[in-house]
C-alpha positions as CSV (number, residue, x, y, z in Angstrom):
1,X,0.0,0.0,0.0
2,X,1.5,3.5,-0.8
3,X,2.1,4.9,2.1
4,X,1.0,8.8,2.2
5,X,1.1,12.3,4.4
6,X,-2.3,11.4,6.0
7,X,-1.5,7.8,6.8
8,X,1.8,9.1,8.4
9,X,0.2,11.5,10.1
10,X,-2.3,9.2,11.8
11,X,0.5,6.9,13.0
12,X,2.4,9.2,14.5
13,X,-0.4,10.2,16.0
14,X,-1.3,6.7,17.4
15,X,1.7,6.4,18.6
16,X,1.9,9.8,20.7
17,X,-1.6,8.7,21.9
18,X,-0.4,5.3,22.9
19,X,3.1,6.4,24.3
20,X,1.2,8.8,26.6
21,X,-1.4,6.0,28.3
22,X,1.6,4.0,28.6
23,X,3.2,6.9,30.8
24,X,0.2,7.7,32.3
25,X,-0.5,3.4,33.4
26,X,3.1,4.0,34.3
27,X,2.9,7.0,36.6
28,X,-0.5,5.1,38.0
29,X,1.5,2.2,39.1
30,X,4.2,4.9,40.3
31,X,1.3,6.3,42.4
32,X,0.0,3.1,43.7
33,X,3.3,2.3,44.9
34,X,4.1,5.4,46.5
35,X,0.6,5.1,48.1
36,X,1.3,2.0,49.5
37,X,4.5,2.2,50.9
38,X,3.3,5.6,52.6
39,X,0.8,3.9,54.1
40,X,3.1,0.9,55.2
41,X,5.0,3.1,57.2
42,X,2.1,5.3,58.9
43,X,1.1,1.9,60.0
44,X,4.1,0.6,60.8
45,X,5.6,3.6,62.7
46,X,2.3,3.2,64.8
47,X,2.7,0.4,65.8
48,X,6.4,0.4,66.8
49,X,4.7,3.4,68.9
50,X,2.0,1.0,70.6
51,X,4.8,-1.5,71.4
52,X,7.3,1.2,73.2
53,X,4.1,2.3,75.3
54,X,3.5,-1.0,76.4
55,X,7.0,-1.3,77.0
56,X,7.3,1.4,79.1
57,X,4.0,0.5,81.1
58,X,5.8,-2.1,82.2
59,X,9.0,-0.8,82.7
60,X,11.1,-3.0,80.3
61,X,13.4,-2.3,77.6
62,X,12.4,-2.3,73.9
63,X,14.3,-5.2,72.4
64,X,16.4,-4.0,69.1
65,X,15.1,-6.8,66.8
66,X,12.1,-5.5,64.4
67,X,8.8,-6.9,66.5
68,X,6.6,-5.7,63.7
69,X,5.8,-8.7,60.4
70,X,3.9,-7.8,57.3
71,X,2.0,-10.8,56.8
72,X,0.4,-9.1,53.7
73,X,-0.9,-5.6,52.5
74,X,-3.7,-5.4,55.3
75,X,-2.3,-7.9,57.1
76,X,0.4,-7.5,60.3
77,X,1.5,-9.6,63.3
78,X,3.2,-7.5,66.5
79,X,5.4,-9.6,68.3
80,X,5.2,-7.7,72.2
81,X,7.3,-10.4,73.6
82,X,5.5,-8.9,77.2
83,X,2.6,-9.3,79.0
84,X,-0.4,-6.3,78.2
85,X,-3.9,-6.0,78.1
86,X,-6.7,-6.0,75.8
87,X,-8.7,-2.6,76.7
88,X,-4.7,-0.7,76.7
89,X,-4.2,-2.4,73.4
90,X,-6.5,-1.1,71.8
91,X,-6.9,2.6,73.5
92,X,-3.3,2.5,72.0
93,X,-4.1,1.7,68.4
94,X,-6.6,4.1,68.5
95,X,-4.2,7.2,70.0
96,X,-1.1,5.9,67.6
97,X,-3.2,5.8,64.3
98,X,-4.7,9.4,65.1
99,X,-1.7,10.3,66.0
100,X,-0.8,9.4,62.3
101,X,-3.7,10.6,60.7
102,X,-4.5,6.9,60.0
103,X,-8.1,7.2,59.0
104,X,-8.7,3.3,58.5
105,X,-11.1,0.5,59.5
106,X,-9.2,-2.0,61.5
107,X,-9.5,-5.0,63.8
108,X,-7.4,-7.1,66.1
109,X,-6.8,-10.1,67.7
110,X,-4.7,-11.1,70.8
111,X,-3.0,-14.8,71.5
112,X,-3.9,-16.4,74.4
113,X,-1.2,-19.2,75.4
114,X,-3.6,-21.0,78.1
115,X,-6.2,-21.8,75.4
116,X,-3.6,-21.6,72.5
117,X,-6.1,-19.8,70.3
118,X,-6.3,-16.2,68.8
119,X,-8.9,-13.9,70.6
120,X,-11.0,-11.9,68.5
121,X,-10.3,-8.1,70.1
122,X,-12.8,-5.7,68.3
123,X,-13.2,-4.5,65.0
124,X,-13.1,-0.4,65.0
125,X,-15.1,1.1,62.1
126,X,-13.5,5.0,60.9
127,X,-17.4,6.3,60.7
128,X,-18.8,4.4,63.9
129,X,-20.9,2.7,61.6
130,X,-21.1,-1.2,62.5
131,X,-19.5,-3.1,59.8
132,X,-19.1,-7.3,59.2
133,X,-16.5,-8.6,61.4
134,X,-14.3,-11.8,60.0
135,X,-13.2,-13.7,63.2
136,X,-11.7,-16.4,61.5
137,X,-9.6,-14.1,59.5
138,X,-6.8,-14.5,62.3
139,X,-4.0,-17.4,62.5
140,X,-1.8,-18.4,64.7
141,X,1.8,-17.7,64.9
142,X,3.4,-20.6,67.0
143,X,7.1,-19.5,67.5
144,X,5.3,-16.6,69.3
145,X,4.1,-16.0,72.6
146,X,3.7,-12.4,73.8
147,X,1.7,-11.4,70.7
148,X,-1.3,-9.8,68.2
149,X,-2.4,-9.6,65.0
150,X,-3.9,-6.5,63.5
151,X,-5.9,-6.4,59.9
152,X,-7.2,-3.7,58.1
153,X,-10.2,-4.5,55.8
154,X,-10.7,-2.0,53.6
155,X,-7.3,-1.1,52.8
156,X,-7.0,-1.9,49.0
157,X,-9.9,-0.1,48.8
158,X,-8.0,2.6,50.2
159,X,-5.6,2.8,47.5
160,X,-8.0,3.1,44.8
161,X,-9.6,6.3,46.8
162,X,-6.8,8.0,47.5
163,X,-5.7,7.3,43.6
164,X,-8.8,8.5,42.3
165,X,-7.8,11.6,39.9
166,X,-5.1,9.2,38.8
167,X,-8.1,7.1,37.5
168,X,-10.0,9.8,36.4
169,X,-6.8,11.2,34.1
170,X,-6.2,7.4,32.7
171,X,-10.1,7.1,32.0
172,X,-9.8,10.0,29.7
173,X,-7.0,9.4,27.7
174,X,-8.3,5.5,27.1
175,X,-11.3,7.4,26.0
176,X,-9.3,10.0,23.6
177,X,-7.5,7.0,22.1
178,X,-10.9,5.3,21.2
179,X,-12.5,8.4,19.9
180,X,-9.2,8.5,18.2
181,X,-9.8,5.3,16.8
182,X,-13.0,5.8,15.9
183,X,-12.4,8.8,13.8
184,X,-9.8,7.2,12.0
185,X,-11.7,4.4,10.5
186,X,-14.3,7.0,10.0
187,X,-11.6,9.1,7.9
188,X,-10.2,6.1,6.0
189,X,-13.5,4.8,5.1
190,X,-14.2,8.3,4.0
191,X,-11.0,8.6,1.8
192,X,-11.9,5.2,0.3
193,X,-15.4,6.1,-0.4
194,X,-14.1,9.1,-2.1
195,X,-11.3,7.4,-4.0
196,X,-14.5,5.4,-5.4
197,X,-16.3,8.2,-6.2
198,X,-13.9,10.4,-8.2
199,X,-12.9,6.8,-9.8
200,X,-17.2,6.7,-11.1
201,X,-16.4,10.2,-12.3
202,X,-13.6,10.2,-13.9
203,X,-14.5,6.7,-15.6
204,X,-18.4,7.9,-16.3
205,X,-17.2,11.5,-17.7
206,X,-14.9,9.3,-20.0
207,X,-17.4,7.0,-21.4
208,X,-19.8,10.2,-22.3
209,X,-17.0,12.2,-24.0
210,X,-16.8,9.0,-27.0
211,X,-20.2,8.9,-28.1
212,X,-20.7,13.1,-27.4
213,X,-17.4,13.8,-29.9
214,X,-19.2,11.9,-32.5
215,X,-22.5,13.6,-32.2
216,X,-20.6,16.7,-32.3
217,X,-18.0,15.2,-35.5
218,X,-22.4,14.3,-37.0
219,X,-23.3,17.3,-36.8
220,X,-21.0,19.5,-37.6
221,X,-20.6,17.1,-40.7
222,X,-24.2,17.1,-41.1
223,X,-24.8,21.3,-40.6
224,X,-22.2,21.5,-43.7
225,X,-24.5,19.8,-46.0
226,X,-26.3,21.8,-48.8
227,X,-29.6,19.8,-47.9
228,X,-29.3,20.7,-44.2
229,X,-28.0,24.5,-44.9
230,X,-30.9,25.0,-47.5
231,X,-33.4,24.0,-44.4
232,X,-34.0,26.6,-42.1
233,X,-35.7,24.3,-40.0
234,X,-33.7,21.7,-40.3
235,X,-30.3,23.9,-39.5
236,X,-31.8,25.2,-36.9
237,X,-32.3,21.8,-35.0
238,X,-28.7,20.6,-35.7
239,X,-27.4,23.8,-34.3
240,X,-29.2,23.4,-31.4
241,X,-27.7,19.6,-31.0
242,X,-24.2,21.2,-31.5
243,X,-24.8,24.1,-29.0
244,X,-26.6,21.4,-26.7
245,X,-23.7,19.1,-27.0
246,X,-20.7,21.5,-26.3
247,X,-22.4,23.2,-22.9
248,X,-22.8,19.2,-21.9
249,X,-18.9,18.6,-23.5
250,X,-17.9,21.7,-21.2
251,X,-19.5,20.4,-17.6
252,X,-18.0,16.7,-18.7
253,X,-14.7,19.1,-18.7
254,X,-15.2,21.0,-15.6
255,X,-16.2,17.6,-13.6
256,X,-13.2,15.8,-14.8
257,X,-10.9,19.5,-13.9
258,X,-12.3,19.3,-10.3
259,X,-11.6,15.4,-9.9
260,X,-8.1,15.6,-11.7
261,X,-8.0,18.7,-8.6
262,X,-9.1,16.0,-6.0
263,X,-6.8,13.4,-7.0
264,X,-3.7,15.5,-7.1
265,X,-3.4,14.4,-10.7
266,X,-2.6,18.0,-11.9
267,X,0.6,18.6,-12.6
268,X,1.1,22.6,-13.2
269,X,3.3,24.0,-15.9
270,X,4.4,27.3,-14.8
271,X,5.3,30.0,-17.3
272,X,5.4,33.6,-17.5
273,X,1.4,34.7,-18.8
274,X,0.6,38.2,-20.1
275,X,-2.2,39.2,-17.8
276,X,-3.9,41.7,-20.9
277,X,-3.8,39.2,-23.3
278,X,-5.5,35.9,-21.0
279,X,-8.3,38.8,-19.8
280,X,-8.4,39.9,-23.4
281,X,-9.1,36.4,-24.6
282,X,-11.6,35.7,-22.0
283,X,-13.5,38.5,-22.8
284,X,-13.8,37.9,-26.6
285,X,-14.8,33.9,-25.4
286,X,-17.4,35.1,-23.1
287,X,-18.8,37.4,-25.2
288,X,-19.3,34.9,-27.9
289,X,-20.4,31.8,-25.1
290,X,-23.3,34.1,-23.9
291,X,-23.9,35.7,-27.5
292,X,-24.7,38.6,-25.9
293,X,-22.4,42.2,-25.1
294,X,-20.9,42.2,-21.6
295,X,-18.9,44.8,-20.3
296,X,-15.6,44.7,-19.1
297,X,-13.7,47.3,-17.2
298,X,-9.4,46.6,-17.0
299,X,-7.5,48.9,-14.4
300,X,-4.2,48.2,-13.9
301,X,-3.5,45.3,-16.0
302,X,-0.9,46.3,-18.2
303,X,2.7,44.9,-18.4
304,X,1.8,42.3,-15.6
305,X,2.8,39.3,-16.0
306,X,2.2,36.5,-13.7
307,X,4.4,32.7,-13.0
308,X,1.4,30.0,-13.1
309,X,0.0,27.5,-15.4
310,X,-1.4,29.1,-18.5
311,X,-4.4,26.9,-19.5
312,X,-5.7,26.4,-15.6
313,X,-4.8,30.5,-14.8
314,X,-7.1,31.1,-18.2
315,X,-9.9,28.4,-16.7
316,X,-9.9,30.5,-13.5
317,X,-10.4,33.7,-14.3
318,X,-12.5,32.4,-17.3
319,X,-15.1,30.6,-14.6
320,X,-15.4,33.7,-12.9
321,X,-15.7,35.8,-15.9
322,X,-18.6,33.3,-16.5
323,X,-20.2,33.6,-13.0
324,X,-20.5,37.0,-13.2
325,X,-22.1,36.8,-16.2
326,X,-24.5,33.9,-15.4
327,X,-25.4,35.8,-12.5
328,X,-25.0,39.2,-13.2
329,X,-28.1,42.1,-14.5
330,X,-29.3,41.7,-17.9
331,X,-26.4,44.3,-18.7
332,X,-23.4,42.1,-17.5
333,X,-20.5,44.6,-16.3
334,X,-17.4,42.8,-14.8
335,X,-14.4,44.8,-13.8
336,X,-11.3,43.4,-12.8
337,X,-8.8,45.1,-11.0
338,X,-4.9,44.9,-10.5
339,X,-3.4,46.3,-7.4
340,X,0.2,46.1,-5.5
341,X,0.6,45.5,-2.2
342,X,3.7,45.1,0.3
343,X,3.9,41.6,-0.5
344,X,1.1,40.6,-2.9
345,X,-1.0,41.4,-6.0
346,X,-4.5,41.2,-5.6
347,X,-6.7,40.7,-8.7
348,X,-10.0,41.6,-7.9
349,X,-13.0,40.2,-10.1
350,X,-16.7,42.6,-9.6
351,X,-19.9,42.1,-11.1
352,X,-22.7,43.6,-11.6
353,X,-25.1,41.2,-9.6
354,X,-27.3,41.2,-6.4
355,X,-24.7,39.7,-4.7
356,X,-24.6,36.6,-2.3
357,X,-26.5,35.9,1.0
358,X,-24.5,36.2,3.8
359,X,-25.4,33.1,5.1
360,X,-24.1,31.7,2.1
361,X,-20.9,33.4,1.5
362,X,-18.7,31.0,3.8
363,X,-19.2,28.1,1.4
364,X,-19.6,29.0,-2.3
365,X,-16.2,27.7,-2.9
366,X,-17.3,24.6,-1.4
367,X,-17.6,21.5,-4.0
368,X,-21.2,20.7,-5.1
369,X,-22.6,24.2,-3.4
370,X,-25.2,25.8,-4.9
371,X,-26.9,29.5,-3.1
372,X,-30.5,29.4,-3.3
373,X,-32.0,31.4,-6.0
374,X,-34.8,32.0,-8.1
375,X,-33.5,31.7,-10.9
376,X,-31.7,28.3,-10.1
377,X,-33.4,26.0,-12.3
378,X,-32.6,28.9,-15.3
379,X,-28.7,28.9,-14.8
380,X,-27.0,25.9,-15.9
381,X,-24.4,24.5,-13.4
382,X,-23.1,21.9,-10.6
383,X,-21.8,24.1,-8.3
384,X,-17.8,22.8,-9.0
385,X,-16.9,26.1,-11.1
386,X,-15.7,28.0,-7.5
387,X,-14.4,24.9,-6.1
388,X,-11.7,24.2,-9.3
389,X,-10.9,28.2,-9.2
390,X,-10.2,27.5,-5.4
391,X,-8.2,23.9,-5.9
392,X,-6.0,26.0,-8.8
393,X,-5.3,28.6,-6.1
394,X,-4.5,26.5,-3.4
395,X,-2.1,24.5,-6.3
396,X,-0.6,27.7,-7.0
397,X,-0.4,28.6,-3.3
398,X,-2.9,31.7,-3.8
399,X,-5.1,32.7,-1.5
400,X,-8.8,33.6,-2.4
401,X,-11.7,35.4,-0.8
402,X,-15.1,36.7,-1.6
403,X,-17.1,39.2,-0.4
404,X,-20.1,41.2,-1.2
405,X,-19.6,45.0,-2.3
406,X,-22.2,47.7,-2.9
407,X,-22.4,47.2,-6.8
408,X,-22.2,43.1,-6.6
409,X,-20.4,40.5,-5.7
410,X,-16.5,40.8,-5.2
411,X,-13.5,38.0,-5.9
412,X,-10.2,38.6,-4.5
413,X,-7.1,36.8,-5.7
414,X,-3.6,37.3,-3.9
415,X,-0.9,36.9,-5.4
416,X,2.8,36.5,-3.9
417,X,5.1,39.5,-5.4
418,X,7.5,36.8,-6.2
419,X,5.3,35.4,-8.9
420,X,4.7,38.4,-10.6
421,X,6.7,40.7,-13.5
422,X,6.3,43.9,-14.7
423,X,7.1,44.4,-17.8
């Protein structure tokens, strides 16, 4: 498969979406870590604190050896190696894990070596509510004597609370990578559907053109003919055939123009073009296309000469020669302006016409648009005649506007100083 800008573009950017969950899951487990081993040693340095207090109730000294086993994450066994009691034991694990800011569930056991079982102490519930208590949840220890177990229920619950905007952050990025996704397949399926379509167009437009260039090669052949030519009726119906058959042979051109556009199947040949002579020529052709006078108005145009392609510059300006015309007064008038700038020329193209509906202005060089009018069904057209003057200026790397002015409708063409000549 050829591998293009857009399908670059979208792995990279799959990539930059994937590489930043994978930091993010990273900085989660970071978190959770961190979290954890905090936690560890709140608990931890509690109950070394609970240990030295019993300790010093009864006047002994605090062994050096670590008393204090993690059994497992909510899980601990507190080797006192000395005698204490139940009701101190736990007024102490309540001051220590204040003291700590220890705001957890927890409950304990105590070993008792005459029954050589573990005593279930009390389970203490951070709210006061009452909560299920797991008795058997204790085990003994038998190289211990002097000793008790403490658990903490809800601790891995703990974790995910405290982690929470962690969560939150990892949620969303999961969901911008599946939106992602999503509007991926969306976008490829869209390329391949148009891929299809210009394909129908370009291969439709080319099966009209045979059979149109012979009616046109018949009836030119046949409008030659001294039995035709000496029938006014007669010549006046082939005319109408050939007149018929070149408007339809000039929007099988413009659709195929616009696709070629689409396709990036242009190829421009640049050359220095005499601005007078292209505006000259368009205005003899239009005149003669619309059989009817139209008005033009040149300021500025002399000794310009501009770097583009010849033929599309000419089917530019000639489309919105034709525009203005098609939707100009009865009177056409079209004047087309030439003026210097710091860094551009702007050709500016007026007509005559009512101009368009704001509404409507944003997208007239959009392909296929068409501004509601009256007169719609009475002007010939597909609505791709803006859309190839665009595509040719966005080739060229010209930028065009529009814009309505108090005698019509206004198009503005700049023009980089670097593509133009005076001379």
């Amino acid at each position: 498969m050829k591998v293009n800008k857009l399908n670059i573009v979208i792995f990279i950017g799959l990539l930059a979406i994937i590489g930043v969950i994978i930091m993010q899951l990273f900085l989660l487990s970071q978190a959770y870590n961190f979290e954890r081993k905090e936690l560890d040693q709140r608990i931890h340095f509690a109950l070394q604190d609970v240990v030295q207090k019993i300790y010093n109730d009864n006047q002994s000294n605090l062994p050096i050896t670590n008393q204090i086993k993690k059994v497992s994450d909510n899980y601990y066994i507190v080797n006192v190696d000395d005698v204490f009691e139940n009701n101190i034991l736990e007024h102490y694990l309540r001051t220590e894990f204040n003291k700590v800011k220890l705001d957890q569930d927890f409950e304990y056991a105590i070993y008792n070596c005459a029954t050589d079982d573990m005593v279930y102490g009390n389970y203490i519930s951070a709210n006061g509510k009452p909560q299920k208590k797991c008795e058997n949840c204790f085990t003994k220890k038998n190289e211990l004597i002097y000793y008790f177990a403490i658990r903490f229920p809800k601790l891995k619950q703990t974790y995910a609370n405290d982690l929470k905007q962690y969560w939150i952050f990892t949620f969303v990025l999961i969901v911008v990578l599946v939106i992602y996704v999503y509007s991926v397949i969306l976008l490829l399926k869209q390329k391949h559907y148009t891929a299809l379509q210009n394909d129908f167009i370009n291969n439709m437009t080319h099966e009209f053109k045979t059979p149109l260039s012979s009616i046109l090669i018949a009836s030119n052949y046949a409008n030659s003919q001294k039995e035709i030519s000496s029938n006014k009726k007669l010549s006046r119906y082939i005319q109408i055939i050939i007149d018929q058959s070149n408007k339809l042979n000039q929007h099988i051109e413009q659709i195929l123009s616009l696709a070629k556009a689409d396709s990036n199947q242009i190829q421009l040949q640049k050359s220095w073009v005499d601005l007078e002579k292209t505006l000259d020529l368009i205005k003899e052709n239009i005149s003669l296309k619309h059989h009817k006078e139209v008005s033009f108005v040149f300021k500025d145009t002399i000794n310009i000469e501009i770097f583009a392609d010849a033929f599309h510059f000419y089917n530019l300006l000639f489309n919105l020669a034709d525009n203005a015309v098609k939707y100009g007064n009865d009177t056409p008038e079209i004047s087309i302006a030439a003026q210097s700038e710091s860094k551009y020329l702007k050709l500016i193209i007026c007509d005559n016409g009512p101009g368009i509906p704001k509404e409507d202005l944003p997208f007239i060089f959009d392909k296929f648009y068409r501004v509601n009018r009256k007169d719609n069904e009475e002007v010939e057209g597909f609505g791709i005649g803006l859309a190839y003057v665009k595509k040719i200026c966005e080739l060229h790397h010209w930028h065009i506007t529009a814009k309505n002015s108090e005698s019509g409708l206004c198009i503005e063409i700049k023009i980089p100083l670097k593509n133009i000549s005076n001379g």
